[in-house]
NUNU-323859 format. One line per 2 residues: number of its first residue (from 1); their letters; for each residue x, y, z of N, C-alpha, C, O. Coordinates in steps of 0.1 Angstrom, whole numbers, plus 5000, padded with zeros to 4 digits. Each point is the difference from the previous one (the first is absolute). Layout:
<atoms>
NUM> A> X,Y,Z,X,Y,Z,X,Y,Z,X,Y,Z; ...
</atoms>
This chain:
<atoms>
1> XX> 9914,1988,8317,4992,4989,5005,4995,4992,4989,4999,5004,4988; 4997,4979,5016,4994,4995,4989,4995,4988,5004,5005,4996,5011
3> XX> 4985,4996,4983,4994,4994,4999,5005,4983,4999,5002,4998,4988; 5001,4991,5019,4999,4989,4995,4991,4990,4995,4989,4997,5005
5> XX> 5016,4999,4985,4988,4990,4990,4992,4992,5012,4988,4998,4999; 5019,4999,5011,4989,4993,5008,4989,5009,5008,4990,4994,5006
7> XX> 5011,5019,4995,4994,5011,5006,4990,5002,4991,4988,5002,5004; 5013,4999,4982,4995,5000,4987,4987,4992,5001,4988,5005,4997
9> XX> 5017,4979,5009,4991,4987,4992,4990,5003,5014,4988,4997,4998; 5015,5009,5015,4988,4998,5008,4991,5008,5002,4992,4998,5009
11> XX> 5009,5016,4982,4989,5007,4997,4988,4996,4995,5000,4992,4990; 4989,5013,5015,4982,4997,5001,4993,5011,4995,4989,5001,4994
13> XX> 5018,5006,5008,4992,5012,5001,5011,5015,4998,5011,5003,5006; 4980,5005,4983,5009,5009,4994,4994,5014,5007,4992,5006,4992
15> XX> 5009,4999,5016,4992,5015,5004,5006,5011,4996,5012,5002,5004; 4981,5006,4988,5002,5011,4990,5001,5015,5007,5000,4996,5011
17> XX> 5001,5013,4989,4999,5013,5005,4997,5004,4979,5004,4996,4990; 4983,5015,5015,4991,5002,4986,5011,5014,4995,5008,4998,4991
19> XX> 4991,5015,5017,5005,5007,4997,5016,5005,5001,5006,5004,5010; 4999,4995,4977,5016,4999,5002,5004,4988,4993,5011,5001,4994
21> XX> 4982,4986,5006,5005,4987,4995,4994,4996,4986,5007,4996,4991; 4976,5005,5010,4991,4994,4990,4997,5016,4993,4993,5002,4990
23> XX> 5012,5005,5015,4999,5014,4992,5010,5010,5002,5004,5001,5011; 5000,5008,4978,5009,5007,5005,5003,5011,5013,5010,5006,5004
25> XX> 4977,4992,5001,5005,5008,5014,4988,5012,4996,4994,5004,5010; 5005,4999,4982,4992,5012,4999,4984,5002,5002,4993,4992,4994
27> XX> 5003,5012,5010,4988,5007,5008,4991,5009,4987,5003,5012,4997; 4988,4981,4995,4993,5010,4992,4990,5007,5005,4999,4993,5011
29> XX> 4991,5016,4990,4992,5002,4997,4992,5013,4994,5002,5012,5000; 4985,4978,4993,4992,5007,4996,4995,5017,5005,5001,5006,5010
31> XX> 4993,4998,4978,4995,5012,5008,4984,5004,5013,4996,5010,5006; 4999,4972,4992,4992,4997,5010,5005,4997,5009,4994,5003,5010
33> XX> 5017,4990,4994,5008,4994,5010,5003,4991,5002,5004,4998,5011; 4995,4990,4975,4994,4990,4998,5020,4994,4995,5006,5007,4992
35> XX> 5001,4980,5016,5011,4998,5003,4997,4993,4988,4989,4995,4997; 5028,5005,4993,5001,4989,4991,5014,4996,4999,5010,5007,5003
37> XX> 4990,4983,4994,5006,4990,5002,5008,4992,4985,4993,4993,4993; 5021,5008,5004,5002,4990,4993,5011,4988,5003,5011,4999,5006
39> XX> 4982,4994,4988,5006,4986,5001,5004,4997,4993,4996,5005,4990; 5020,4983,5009,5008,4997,4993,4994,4991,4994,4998,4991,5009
41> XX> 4995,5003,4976,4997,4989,4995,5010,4987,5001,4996,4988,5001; 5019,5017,4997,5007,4991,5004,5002,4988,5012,5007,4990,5002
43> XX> 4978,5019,5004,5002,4990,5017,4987,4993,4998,4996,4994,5009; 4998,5007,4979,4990,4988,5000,4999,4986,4995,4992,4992,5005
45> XX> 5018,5006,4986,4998,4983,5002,5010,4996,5006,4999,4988,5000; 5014,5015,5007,5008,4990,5008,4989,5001,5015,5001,4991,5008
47> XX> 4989,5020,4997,4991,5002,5009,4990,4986,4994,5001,4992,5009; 4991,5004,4981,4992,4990,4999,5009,4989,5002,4995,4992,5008
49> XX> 5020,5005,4986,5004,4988,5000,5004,4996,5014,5001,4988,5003; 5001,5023,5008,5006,4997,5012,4986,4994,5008,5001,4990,5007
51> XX> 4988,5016,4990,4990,4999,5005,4988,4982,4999,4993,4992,5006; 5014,5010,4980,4996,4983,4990,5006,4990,5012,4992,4992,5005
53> XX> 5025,5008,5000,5003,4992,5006,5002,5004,5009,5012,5000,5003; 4979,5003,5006,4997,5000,5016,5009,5011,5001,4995,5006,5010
55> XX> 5014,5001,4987,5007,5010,5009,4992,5011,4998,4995,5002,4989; 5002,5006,5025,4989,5012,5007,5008,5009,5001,5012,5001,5004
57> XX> 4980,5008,4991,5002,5020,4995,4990,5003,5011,4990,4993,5002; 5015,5019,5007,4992,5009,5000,5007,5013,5006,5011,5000,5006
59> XX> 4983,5011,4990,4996,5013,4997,5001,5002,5015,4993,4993,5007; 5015,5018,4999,5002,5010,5009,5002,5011,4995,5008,5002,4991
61> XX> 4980,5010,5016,5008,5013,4997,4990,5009,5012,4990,4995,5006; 5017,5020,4995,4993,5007,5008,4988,5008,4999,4993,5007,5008
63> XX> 5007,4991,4977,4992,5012,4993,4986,4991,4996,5004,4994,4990; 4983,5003,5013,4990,4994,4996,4997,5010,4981,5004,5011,4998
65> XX> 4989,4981,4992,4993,5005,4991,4997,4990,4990,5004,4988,5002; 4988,5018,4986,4992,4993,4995,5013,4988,4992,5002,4988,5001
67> XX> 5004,5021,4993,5011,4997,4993,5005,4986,5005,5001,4991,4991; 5003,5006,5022,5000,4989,5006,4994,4987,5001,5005,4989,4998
69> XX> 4987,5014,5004,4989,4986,5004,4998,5001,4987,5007,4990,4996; 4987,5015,4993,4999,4995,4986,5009,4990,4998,4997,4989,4997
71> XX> 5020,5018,5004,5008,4988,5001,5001,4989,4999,5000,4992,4991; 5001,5006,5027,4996,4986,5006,4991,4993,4998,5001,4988,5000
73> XX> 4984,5022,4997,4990,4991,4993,5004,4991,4987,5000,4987,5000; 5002,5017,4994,5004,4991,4986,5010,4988,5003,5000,4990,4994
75> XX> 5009,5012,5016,5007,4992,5001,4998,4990,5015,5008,4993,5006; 4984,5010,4996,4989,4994,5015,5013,4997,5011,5004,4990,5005
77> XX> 4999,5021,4997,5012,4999,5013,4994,5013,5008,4990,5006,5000; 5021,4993,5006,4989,5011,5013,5012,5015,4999,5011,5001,4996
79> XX> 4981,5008,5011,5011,5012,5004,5001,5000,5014,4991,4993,5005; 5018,5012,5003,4995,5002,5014,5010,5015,5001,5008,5004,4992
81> XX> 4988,5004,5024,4997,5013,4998,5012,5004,5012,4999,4997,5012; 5012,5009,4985,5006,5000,5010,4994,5002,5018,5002,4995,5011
83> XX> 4989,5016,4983,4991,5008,5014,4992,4985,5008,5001,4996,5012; 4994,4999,4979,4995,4985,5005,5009,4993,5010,4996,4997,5011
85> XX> 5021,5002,4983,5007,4989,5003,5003,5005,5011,5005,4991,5007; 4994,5020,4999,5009,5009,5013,4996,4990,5011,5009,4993,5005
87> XX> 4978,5005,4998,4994,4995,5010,5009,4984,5002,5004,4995,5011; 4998,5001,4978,5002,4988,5001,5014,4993,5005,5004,4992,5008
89> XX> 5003,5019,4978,5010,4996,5001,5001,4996,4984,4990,4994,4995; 5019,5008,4999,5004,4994,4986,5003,4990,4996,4997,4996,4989
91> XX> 5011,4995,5020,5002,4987,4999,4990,4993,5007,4994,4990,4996; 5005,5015,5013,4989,4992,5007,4982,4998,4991,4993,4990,5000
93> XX> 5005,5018,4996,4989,4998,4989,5001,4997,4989,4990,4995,4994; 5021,5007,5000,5003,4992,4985,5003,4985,5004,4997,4991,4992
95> XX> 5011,5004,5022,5003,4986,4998,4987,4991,5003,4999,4988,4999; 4989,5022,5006,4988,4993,5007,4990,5000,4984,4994,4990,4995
97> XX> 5008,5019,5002,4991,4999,4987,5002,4989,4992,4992,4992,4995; 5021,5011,5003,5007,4986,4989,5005,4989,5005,5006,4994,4991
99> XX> 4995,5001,5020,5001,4991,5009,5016,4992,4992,5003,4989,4995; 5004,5027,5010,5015,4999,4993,5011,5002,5013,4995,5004,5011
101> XX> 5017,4994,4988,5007,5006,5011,5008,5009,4990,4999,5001,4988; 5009,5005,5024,5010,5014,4994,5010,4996,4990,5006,5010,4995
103> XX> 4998,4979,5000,5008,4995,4991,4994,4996,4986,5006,5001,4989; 4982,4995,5015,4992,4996,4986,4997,5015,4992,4995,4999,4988
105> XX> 5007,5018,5019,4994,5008,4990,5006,5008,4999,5005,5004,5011; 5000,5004,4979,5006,5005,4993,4994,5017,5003,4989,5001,5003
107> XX> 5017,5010,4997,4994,5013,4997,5011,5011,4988,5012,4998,4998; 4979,5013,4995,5007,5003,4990,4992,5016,5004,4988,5003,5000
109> XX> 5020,5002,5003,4997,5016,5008,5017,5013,4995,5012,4998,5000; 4979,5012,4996,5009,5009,4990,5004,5012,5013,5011,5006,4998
111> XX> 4981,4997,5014,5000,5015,5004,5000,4997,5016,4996,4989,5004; 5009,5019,5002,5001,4998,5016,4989,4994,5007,5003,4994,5011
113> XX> 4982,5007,4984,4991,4995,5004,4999,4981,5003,4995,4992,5008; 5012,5008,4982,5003,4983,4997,5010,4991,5010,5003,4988,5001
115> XX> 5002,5029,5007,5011,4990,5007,4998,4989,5009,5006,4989,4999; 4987,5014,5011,4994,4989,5010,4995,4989,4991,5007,4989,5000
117> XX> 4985,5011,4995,4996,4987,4989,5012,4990,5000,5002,4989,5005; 5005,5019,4985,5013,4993,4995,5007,4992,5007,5002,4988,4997
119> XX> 5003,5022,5015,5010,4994,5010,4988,4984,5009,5005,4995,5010; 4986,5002,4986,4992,4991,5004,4995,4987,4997,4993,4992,5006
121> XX> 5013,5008,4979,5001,4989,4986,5008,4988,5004,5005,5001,5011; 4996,4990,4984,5013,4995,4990,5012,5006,4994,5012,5001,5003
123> XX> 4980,5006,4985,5004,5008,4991,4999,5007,4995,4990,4998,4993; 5016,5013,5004,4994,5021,5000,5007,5001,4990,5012,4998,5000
125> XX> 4980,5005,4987,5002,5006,4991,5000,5015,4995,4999,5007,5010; 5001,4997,4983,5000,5013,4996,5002,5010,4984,5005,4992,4992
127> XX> 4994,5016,5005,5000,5004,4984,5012,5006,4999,5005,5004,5010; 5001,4997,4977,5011,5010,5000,5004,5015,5005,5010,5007,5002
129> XX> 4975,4995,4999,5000,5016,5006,4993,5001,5007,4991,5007,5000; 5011,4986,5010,4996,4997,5016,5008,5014,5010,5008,5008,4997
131> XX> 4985,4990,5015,5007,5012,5005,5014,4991,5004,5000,4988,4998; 5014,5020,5010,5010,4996,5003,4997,4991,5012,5005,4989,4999
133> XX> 4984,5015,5014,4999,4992,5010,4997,4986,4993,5008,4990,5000; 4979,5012,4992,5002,4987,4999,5004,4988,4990,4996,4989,5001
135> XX> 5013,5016,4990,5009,4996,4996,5014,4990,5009,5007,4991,4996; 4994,5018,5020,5007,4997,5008,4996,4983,5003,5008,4990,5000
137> XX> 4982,5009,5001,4996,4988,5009,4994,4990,4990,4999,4989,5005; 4996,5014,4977,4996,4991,4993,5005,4992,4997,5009,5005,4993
139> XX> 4991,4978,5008,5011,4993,4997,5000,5000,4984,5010,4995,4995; 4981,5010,4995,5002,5001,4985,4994,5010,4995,4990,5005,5005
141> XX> 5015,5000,4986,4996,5011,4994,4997,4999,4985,5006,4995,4991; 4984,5011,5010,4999,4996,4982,5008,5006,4992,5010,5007,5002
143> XX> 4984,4992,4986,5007,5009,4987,4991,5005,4997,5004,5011,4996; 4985,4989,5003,4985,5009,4998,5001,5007,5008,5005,4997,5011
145> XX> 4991,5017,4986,4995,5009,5007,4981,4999,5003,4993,4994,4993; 5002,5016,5020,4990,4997,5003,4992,5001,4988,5002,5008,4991
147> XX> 4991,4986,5009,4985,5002,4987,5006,4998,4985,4997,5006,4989; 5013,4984,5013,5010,4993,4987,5001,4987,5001,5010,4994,4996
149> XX> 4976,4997,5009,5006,4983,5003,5010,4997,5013,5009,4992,4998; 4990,5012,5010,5004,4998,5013,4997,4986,5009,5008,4994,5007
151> XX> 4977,5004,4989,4989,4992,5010,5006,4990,4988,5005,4989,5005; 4994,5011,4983,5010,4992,4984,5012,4991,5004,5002,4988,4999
153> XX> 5005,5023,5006,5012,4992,5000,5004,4994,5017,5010,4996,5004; 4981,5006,5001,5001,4993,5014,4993,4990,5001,5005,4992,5007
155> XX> 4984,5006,4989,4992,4986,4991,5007,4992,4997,5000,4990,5007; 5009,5012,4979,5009,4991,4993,5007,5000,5009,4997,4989,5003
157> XX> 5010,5013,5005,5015,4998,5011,4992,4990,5010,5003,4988,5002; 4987,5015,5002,4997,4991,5010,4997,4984,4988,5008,4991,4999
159> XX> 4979,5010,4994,5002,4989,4994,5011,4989,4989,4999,4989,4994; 5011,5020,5008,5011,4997,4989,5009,4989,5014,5006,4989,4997
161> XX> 4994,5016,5014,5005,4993,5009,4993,4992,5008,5003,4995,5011; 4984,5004,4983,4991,4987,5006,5000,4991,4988,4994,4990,5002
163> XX> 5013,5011,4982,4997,4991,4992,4986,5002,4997,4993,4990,4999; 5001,5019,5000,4984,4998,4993,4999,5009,4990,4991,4999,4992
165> XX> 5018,5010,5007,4997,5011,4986,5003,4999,4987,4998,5008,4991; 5010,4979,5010,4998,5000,4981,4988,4988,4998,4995,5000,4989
167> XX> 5001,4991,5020,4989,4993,4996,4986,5009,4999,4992,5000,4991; 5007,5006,5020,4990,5012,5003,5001,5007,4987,4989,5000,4995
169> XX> 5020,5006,4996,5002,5012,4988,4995,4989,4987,4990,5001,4993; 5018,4989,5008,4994,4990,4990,4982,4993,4999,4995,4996,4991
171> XX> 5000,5006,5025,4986,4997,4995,4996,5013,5005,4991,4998,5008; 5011,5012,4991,4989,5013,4997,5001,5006,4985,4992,5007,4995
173> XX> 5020,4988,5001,5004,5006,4985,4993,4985,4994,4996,5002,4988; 5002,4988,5014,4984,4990,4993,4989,5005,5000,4993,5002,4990
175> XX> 5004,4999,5020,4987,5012,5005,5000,5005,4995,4991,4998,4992; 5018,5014,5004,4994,5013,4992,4997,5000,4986,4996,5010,4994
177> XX> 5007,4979,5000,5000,4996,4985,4991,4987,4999,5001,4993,4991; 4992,5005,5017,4997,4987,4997,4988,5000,4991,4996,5012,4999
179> XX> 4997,4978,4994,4993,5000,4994,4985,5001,5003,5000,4987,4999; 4990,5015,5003,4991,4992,5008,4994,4992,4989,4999,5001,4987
181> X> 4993,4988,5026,4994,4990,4993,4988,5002,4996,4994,4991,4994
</atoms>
């Protein structure tokens, strides 16, 4: 399966699956019980530049913890909770929240859990070491594996086919060197 550039340009909205995609899948913890979490640094500035120009991230996963919402805090997007979405419906509460329809949003899900999501998009992404199901139905697959820039390179694909990511790279690379006054 795959993606056309015009499928590309009318994405709004990027929804993430946390465990499996933004991390490698793995489940730490502590000897208090205390869940940790690593994140790919690689998914932090094409995550600010997507965000700079209007295109919306957010965070799905099943598992609530601190690790999370720290996250999204810093980057002021939201998480939402699969157990939440049951009632609603997945599509039906992500298109009401974001006042999007099913073609404007994008999903990027590694594990069987993701499957309903997916099949509910636009466009269903996935990591290189995604399970087989859903590999079956993602129209793109990365080259990152989970918790290797995944959320990275699905960022740049979406904005590389809206035309905004080399102006976007060019003023955040001003930014980051700039002088102040």
């Amino acid at each position: 399966m795959s993606a056309t550039p015009e499928q590309l340009k009318r994405i709004r909205l990027i929804v993430t699956d946390v465990d499996g995609v933004l991390t490698d899948g793995k489940i730490n913890l502590t000897e208090d019980g205390v869940e940790i979490k690593s994140f790919c640094a690689k998914d932090s500035p094409p995550l600010r530049l997507a965000l700079m120009n209007g295109l919306k991230v957010a965070f799905v996963t099943g598992r609530r913890s601190n690790a999370v919402e720290k996250r999204v805090a810093q980057y002021g997007i939201k998480a939402h909770y699969k157990s939440e979405l049951k009632e609603t419906g997945f599509m039906n509460f992500i298109e009401k929240e974001y006042g999007l329809v099913k073609t404007e949003i994008a999903y990027i899900g590694d594990d069987l859990n993701d499957l309903a999501g997916m099949k509910q998009v636009g466009i269903a992404f996935c990591p290189a070491d995604a399970a087989a199901e859903v590999k079956d139905i993602a129209a793109i697959h990365t080259s990152a594996k989970g918790g290797e820039g995944v959320l990275a390179e699905v960022i740049r694909m979406v904005m590389e086919a809206q035309g905004t990511w080399k102006s976007a790279v060019e003023k955040f690379e001003q930014e980051q060197y700039a002088k102040p006054n």
